[in-house]
C-alpha positions as YAML, in Angstrom:
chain: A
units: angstrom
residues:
- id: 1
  name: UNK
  ca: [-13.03, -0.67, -4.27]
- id: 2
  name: UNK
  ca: [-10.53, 0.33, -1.82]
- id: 3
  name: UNK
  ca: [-9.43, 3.98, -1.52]
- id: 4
  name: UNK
  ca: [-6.85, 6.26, 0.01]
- id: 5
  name: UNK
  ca: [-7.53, 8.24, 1.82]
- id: 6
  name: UNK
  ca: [-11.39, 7.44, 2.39]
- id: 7
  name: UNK
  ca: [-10.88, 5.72, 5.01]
- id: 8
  name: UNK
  ca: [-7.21, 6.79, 5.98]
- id: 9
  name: UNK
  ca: [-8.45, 10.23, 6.25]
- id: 10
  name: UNK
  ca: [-11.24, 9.53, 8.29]
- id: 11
  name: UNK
  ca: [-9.45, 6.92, 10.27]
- id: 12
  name: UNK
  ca: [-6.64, 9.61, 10.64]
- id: 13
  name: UNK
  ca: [-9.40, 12.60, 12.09]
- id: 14
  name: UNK
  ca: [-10.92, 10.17, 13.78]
- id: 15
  name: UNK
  ca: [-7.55, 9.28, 15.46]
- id: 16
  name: UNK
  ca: [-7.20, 12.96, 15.99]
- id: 17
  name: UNK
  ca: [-10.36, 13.78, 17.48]
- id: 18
  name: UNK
  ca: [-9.59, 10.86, 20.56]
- id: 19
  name: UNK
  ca: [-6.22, 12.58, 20.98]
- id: 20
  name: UNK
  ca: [-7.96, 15.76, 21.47]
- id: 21
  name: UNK
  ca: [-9.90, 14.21, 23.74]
- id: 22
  name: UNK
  ca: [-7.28, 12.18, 25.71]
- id: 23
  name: UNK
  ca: [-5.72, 15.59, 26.08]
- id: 24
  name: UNK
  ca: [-8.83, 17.52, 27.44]
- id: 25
  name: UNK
  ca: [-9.28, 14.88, 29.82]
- id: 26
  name: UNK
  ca: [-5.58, 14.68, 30.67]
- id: 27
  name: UNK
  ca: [-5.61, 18.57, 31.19]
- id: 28
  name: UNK
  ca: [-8.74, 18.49, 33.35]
- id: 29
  name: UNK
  ca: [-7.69, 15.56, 35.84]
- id: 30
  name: UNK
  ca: [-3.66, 17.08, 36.26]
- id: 31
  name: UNK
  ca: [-4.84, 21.02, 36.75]
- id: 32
  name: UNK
  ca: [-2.32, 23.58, 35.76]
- id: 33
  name: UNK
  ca: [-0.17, 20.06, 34.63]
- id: 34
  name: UNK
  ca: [-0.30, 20.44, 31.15]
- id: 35
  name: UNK
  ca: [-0.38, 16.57, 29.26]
- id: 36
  name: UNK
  ca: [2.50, 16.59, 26.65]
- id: 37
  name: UNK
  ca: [1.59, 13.95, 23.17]
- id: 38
  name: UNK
  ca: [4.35, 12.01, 24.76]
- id: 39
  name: UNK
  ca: [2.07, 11.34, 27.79]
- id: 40
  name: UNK
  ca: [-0.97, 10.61, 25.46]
- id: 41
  name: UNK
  ca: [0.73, 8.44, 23.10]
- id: 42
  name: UNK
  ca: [1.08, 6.13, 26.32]
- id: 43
  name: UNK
  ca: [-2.78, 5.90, 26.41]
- id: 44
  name: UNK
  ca: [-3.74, 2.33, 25.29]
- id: 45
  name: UNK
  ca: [-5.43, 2.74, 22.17]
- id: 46
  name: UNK
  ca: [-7.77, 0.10, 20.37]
- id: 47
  name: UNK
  ca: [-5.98, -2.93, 18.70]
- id: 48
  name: UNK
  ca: [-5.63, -2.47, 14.88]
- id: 49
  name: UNK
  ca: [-6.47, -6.50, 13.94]
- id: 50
  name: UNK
  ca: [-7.18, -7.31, 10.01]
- id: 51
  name: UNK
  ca: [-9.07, -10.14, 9.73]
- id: 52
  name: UNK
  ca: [-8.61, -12.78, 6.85]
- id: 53
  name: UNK
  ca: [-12.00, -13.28, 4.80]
- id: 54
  name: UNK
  ca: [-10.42, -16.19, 3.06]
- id: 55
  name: UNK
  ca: [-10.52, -14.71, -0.24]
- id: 56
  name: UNK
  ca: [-8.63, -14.47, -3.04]
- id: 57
  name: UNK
  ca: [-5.03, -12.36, -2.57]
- id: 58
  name: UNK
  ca: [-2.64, -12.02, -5.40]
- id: 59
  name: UNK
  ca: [0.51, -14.40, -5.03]
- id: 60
  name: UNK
  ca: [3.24, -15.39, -7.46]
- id: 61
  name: UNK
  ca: [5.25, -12.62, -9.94]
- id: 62
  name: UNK
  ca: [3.19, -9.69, -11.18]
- id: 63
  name: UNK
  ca: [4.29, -6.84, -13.32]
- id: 64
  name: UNK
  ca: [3.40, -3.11, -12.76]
- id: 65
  name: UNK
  ca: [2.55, -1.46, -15.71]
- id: 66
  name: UNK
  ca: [2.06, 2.18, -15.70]
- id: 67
  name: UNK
  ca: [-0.03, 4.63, -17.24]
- id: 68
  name: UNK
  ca: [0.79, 8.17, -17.20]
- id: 69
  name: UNK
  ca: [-1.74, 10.57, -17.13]
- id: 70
  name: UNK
  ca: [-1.49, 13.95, -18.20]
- id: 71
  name: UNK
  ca: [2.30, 15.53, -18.50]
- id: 72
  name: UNK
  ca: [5.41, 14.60, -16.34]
- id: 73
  name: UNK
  ca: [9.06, 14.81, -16.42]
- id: 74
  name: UNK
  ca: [11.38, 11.99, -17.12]
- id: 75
  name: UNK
  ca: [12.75, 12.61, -13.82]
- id: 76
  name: UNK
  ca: [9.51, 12.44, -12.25]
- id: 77
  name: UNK
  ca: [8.50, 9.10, -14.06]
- id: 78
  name: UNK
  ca: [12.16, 7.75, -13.28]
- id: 79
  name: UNK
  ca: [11.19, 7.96, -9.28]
- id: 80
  name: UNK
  ca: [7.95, 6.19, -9.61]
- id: 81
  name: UNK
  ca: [9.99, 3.56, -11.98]
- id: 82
  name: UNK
  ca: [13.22, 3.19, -9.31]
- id: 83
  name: UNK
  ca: [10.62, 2.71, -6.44]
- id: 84
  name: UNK
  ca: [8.66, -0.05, -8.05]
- id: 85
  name: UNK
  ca: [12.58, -1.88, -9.24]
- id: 86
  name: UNK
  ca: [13.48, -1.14, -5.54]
- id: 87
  name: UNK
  ca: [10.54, -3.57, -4.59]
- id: 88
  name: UNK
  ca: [12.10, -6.82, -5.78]
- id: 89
  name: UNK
  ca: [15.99, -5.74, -4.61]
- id: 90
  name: UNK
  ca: [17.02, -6.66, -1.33]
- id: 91
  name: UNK
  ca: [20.62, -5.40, -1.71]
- id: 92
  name: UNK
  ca: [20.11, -2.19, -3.07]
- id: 93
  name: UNK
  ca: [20.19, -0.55, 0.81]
- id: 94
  name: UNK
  ca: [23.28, -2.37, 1.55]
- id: 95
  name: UNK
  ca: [24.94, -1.86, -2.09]
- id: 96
  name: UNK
  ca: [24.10, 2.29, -1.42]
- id: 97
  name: UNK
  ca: [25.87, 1.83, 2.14]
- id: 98
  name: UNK
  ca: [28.98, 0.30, 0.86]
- id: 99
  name: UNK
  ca: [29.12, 3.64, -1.79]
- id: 100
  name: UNK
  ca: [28.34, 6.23, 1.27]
- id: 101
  name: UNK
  ca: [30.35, 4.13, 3.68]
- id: 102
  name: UNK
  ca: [27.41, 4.52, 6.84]
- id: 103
  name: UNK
  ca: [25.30, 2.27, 7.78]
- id: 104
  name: UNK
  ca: [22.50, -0.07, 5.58]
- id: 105
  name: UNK
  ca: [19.23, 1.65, 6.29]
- id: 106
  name: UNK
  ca: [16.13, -0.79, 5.81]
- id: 107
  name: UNK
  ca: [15.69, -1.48, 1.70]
- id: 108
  name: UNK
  ca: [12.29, -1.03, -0.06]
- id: 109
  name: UNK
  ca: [11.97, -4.64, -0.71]
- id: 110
  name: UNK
  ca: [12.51, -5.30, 3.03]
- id: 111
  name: UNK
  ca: [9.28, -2.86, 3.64]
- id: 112
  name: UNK
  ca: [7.16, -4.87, 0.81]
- id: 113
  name: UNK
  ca: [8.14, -8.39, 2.38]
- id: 114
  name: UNK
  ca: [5.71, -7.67, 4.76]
- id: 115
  name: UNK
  ca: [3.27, -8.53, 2.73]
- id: 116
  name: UNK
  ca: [4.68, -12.34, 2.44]
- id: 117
  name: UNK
  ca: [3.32, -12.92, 5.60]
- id: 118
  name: UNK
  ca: [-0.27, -12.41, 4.72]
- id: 119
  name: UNK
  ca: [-1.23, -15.93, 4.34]
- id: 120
  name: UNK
  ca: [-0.91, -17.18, 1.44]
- id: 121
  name: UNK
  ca: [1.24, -14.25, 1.01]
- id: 122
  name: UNK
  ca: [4.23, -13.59, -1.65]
- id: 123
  name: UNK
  ca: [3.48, -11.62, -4.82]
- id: 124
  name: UNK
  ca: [6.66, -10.39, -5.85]
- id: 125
  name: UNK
  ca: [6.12, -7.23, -7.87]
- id: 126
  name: UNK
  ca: [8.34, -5.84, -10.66]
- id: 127
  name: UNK
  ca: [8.79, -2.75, -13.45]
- id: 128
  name: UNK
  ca: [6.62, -3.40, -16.54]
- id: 129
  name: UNK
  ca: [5.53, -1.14, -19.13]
- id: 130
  name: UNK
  ca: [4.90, 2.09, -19.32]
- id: 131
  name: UNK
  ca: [2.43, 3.70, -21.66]
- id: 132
  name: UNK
  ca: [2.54, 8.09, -21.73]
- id: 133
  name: UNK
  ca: [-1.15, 9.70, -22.30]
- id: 134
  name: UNK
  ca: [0.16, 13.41, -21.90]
- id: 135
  name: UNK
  ca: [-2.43, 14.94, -24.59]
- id: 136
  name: UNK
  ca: [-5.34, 13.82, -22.01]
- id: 137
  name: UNK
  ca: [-7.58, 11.55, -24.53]
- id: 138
  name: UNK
  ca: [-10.30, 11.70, -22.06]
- id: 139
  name: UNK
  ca: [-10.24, 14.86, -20.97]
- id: 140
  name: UNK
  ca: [-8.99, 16.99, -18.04]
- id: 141
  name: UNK
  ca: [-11.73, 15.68, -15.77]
- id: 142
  name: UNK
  ca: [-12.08, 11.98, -15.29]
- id: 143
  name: UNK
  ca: [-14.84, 9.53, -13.39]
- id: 144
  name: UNK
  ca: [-13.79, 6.84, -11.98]
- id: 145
  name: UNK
  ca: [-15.27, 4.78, -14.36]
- id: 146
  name: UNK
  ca: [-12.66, 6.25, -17.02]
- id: 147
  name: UNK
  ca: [-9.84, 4.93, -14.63]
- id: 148
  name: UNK
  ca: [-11.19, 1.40, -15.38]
- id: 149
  name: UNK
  ca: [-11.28, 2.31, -19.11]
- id: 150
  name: UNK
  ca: [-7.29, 3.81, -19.38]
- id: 151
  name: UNK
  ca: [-6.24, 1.01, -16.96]
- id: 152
  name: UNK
  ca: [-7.34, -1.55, -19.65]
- id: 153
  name: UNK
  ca: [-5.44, 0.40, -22.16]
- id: 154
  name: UNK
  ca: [-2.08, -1.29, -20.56]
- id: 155
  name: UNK
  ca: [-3.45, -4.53, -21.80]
- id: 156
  name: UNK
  ca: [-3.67, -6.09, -18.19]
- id: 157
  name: UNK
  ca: [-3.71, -9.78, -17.34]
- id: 158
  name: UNK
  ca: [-3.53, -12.19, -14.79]
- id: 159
  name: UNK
  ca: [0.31, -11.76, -14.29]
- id: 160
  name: UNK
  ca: [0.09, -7.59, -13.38]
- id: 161
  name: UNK
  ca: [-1.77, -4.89, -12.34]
- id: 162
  name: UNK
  ca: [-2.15, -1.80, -13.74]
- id: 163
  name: UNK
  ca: [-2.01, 1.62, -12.86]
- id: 164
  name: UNK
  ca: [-2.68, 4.83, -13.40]
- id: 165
  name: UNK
  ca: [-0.82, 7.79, -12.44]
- id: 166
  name: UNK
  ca: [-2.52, 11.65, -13.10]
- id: 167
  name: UNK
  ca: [-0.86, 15.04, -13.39]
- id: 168
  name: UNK
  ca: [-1.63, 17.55, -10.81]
- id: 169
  name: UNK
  ca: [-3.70, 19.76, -13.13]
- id: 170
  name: UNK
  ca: [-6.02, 16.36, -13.95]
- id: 171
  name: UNK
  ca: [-9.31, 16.58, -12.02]
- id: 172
  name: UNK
  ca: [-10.47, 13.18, -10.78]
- id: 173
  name: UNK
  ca: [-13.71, 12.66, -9.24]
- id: 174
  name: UNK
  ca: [-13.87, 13.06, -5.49]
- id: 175
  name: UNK
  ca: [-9.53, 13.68, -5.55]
- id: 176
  name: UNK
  ca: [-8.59, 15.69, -2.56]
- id: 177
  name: UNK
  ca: [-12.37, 15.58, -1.24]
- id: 178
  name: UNK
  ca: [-12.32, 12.56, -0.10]
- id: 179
  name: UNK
  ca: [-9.46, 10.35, -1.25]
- id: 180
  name: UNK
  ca: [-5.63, 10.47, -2.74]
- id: 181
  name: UNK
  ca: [-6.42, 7.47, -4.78]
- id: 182
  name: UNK
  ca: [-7.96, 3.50, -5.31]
- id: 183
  name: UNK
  ca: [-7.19, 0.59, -5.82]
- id: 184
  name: UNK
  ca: [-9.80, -2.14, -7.59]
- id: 185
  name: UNK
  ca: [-10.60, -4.82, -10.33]
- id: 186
  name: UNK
  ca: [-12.72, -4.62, -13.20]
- id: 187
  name: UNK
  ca: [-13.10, -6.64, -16.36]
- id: 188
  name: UNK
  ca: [-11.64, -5.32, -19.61]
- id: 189
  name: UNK
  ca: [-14.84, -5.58, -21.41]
- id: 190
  name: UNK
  ca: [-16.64, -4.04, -18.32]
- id: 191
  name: UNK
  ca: [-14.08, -1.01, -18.46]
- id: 192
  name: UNK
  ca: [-14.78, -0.64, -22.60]
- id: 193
  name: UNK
  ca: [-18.50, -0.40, -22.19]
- id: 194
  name: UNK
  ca: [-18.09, 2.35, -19.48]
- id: 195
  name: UNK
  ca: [-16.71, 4.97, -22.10]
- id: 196
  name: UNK
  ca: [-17.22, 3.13, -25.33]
- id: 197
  name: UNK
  ca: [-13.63, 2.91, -25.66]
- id: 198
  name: UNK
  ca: [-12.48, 0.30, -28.19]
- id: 199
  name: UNK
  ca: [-8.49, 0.27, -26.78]
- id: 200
  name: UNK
  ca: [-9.72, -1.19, -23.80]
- id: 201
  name: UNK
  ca: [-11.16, -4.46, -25.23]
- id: 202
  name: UNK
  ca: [-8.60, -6.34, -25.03]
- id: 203
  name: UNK
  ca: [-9.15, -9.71, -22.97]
- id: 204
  name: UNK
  ca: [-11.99, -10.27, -20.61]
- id: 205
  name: UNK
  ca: [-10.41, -11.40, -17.55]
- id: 206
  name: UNK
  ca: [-10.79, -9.53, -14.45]
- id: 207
  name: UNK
  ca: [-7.48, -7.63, -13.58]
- id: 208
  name: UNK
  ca: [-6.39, -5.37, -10.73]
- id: 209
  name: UNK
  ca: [-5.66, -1.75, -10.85]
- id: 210
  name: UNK
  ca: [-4.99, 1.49, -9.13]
- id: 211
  name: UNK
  ca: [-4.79, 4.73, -9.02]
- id: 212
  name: UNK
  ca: [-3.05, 7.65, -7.72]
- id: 213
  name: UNK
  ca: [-2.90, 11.46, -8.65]
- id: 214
  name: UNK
  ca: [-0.49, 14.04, -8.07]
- id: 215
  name: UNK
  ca: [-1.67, 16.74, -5.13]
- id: 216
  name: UNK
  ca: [1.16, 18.77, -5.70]
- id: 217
  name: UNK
  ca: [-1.41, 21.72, -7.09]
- id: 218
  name: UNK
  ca: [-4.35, 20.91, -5.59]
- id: 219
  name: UNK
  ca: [-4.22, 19.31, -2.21]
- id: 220
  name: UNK
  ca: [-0.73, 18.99, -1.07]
- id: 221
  name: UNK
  ca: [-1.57, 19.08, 2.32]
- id: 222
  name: UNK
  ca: [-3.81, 15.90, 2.26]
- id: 223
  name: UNK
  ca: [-2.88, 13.50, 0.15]
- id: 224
  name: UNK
  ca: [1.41, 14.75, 0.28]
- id: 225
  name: UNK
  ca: [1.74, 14.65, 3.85]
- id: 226
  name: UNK
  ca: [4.64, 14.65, 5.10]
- id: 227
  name: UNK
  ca: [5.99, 16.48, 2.58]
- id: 228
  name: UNK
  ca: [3.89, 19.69, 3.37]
- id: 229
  name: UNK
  ca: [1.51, 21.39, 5.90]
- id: 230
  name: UNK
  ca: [-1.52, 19.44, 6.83]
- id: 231
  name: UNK
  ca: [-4.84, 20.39, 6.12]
- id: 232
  name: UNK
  ca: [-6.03, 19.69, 9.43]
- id: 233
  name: UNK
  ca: [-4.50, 18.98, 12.89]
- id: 234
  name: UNK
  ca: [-1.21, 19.77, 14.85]
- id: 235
  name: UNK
  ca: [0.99, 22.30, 12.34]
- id: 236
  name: UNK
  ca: [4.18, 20.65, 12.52]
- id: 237
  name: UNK
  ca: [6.50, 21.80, 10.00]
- id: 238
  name: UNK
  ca: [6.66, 19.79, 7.04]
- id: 239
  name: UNK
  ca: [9.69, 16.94, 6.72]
- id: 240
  name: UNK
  ca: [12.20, 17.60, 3.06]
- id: 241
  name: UNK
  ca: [10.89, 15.07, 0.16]
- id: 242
  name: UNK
  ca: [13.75, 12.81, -0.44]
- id: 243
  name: UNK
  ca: [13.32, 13.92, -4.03]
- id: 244
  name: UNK
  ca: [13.03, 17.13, -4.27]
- id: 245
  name: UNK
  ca: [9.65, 16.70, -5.40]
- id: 246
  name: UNK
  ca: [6.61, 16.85, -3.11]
- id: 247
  name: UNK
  ca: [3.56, 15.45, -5.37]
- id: 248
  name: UNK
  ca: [6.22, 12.50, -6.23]
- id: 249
  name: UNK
  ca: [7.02, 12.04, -3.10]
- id: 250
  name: UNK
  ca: [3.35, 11.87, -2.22]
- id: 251
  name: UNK
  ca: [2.72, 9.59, -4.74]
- id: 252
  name: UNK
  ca: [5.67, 6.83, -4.03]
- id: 253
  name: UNK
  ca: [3.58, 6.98, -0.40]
- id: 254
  name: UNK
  ca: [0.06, 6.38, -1.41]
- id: 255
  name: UNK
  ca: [1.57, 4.21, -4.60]
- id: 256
  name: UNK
  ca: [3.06, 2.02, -1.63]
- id: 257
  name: UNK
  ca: [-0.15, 2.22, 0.12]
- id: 258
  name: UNK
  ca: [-2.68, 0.93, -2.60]
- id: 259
  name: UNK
  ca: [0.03, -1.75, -4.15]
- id: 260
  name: UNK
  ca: [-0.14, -3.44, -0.71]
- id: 261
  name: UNK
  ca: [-3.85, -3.04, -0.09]
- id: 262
  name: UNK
  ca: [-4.21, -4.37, -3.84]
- id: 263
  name: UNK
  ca: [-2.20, -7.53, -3.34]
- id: 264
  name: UNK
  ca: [-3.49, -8.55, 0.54]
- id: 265
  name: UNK
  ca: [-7.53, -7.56, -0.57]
- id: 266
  name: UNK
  ca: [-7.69, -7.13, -4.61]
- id: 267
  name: UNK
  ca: [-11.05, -7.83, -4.78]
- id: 268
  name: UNK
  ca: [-12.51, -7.42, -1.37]
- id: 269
  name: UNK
  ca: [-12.22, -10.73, 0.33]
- id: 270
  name: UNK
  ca: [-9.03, -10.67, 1.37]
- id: 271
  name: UNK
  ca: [-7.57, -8.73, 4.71]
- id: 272
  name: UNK
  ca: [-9.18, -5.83, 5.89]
- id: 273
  name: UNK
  ca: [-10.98, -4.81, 8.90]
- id: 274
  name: UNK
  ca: [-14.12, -2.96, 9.00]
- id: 275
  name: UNK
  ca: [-16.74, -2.98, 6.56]
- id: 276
  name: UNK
  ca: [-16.04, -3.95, 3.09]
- id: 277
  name: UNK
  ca: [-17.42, -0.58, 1.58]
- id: 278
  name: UNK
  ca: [-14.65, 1.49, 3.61]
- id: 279
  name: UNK
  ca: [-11.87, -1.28, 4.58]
- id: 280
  name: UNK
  ca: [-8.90, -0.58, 6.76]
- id: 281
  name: UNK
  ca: [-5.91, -2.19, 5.09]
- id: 282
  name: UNK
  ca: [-2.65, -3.32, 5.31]
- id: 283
  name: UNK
  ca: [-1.07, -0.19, 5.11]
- id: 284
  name: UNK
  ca: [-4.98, 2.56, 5.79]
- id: 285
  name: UNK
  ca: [-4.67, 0.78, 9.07]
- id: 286
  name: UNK
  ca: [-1.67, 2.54, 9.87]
- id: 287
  name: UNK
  ca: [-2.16, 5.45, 8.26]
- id: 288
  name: UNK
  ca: [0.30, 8.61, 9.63]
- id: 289
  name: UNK
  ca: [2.90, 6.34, 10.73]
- id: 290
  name: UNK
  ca: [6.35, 6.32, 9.36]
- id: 291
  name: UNK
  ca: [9.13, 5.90, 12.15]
- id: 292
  name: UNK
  ca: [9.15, 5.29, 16.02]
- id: 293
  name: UNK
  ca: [7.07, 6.94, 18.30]
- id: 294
  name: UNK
  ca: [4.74, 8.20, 15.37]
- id: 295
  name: UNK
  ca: [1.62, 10.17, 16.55]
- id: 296
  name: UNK
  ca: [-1.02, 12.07, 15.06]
- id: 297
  name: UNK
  ca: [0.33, 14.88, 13.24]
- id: 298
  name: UNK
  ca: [3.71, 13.88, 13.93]
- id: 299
  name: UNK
  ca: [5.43, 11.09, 11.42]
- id: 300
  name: UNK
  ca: [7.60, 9.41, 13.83]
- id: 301
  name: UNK
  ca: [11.58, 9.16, 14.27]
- id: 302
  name: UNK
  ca: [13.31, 9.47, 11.03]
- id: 303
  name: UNK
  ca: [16.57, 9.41, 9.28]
- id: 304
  name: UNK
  ca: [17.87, 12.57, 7.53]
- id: 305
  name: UNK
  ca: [19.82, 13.07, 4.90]
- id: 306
  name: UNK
  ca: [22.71, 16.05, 5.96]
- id: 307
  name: UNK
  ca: [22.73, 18.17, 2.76]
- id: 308
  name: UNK
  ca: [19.48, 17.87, 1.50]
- id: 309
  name: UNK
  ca: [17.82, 17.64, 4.68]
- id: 310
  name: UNK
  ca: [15.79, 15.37, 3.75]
- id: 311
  name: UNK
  ca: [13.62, 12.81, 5.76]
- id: 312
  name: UNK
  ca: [13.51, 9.08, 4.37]
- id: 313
  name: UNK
  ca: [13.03, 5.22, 6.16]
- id: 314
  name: UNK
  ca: [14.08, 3.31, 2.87]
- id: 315
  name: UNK
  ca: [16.68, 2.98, -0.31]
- id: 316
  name: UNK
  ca: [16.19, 1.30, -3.03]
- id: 317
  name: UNK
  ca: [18.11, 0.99, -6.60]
- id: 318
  name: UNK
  ca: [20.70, 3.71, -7.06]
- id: 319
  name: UNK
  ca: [20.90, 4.90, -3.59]
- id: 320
  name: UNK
  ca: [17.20, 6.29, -4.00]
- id: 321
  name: UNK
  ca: [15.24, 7.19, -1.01]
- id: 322
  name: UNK
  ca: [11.96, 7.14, -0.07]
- id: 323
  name: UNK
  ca: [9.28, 7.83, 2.82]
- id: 324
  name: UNK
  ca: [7.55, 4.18, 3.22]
- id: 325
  name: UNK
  ca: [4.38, 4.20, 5.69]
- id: 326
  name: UNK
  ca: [4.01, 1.79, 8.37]
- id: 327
  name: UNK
  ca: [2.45, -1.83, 7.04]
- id: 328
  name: UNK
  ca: [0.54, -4.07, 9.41]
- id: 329
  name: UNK
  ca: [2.41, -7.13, 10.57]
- id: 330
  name: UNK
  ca: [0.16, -10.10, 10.46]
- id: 331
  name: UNK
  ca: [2.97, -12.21, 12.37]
- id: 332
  name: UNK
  ca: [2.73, -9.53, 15.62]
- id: 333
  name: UNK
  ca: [-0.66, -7.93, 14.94]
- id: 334
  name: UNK
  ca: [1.38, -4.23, 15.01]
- id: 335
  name: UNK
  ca: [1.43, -1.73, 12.68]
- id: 336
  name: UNK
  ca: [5.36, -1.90, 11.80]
- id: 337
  name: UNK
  ca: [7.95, 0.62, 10.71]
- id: 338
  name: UNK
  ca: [11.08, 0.04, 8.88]
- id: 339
  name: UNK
  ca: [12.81, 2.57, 11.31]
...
């Protein structure tokens, strides 16, 4: 079971704490010569290298299929849904340019063709169903056993992976404390017998799943950074969501994060370095990074939106944008952004 941010968060203080370092030592060999993060960030830092355990990754077409947790908007549900179409359109960046008359920016299926190269590579995701749970049949406070259990409820199979989106006033176990969400497999009948539910019988095949809640209410500054003031480190201001909506915005970001880490290491053989109980990932590994020149605390160079102000790397299907994070290349062995 692979999480964000378990290990992203820790990777990302523990990426802190050596720049606070770098700059105590930088202060104490230059004097009064104060060390800027521009100076750091030339430091060499250890190489980020994910190792192949030769197991099995998820290749061929796979369909998303989503269940929503708790209450949201159509408008919020139409972002997540535009996102995940975005993932198998190549042209939608260059379709939005021709309408704006700038320049193509980098599409959100360019971003998830990364993943091709992760040998044997090439699951190409699409828009499935979508099932709405908004009077909570499980309660307001879920395990993450009951995860499992309303992940089977979208009737998952070889062909998709499921997942499961909560509201911001849903409570998940160890949310905010120590991760924005997981991604794992289970076995319908496995997931039935955890809560005795019958509507998750269906099939016995193992399937993959994830999970992500919304931190717009209760830990914004974790788990929807960029989007607002971090919990810890440097207080940069925060960037403008690209749509208008902070937790969503947060969620397309650790969404992206957990769809890649669920196709290049579904069930913990696959690419990861670091032990298999707290894996770096495709995209953990890279954690904080978003454009050129990213450092700790600070996202990186980004485009911006003139009215809205907003800060995005990616479009996708109706001139949507979003904030992508950086994904490990396998092909360079760099963490790569799209801008």
């Amino acid at each position: 079971m692979a999480k964000v941010s378990l290990t992203a968060m820790a990777h990302k203080r523990g990426r802190l704490v050596g720049w606070v370092l770098l700059l105590l030592l930088a202060v104490a060999i230059a004097g009064a010569a104060a060390a800027t993060p521009r100076q750091l960030f030339l430091v060499t830092q250890a190489p980020v290298t994910l190792t192949n355990h030769h197991g099995q990754l998820l290749t061929g077409n796979y369909s998303v299929n989503l269940l929503w947790y708790g209450r949201f908007t159509p408008a919020q549900r139409a972002t997540v849904a535009d996102f995940l179409l975005s993932m198998s359109s190549p042209s939608a960046a260059a379709e939005a340019a021709a309408v704006s008359g700038g320049p193509a920016a980098p599409s959100v299926a360019a971003w998830w063709a990364t993943t091709a190269r992760y040998h044997p590579g090439a699951a190409r995701l699409t828009l499935g169903r979508q099932v709405l749970d908004a009077s909570l049949s499980l309660g307001r406070r879920l395990a993450e056993t009951s995860l499992a259990a309303l992940a089977a409820r979208l009737s998952p199979h070889r062909g998709s992976i499921a997942v499961v989106i909560t509201a911001p006033d849903v409570l998940v176990d160890g949310f905010c404390l120590s991760h924005c969400g997981l991604h794992a497999s289970a076995t319908s009948a496995a997931a039935a017998a955890a809560t005795a539910s019958p509507a998750a019988t269906r099939g016995r095949g193992r399937f993959a799943y994830a999970w992500v809640g919304n931190a717009a209410e209760q830990c914004p500054g974790e788990c929807a950074w960029p989007f607002h003031q971090p919990a810890y480190g440097p207080q940069a201001p925060p960037l403008v969501s690209p749509n208008a909506d902070v937790g969503m915005d947060g969620i397309i970001i650790n969404l992206a994060t957990l769809l890649a880490g669920a196709v290049t290491n579904p069930y913990g053989g696959g690419y990861f370095q670091g032990p298999t109980e707290a894996p770096l990932e495709a995209v953990t590994a890279c954690t904080g990074m978003f454009g050129a020149g990213a450092y700790p605390g600070y996202p990186g160079q980004l485009p911006v939106d003139a009215a809205p102000g907003a800060s995005y790397n990616a479009v996708g299907v109706a001139g949507r944008r979003f904030l992508l994070p950086a994904m490990w290349d396998p092909k360079t062995s760099q963490c790569s952004t799209l801008v």
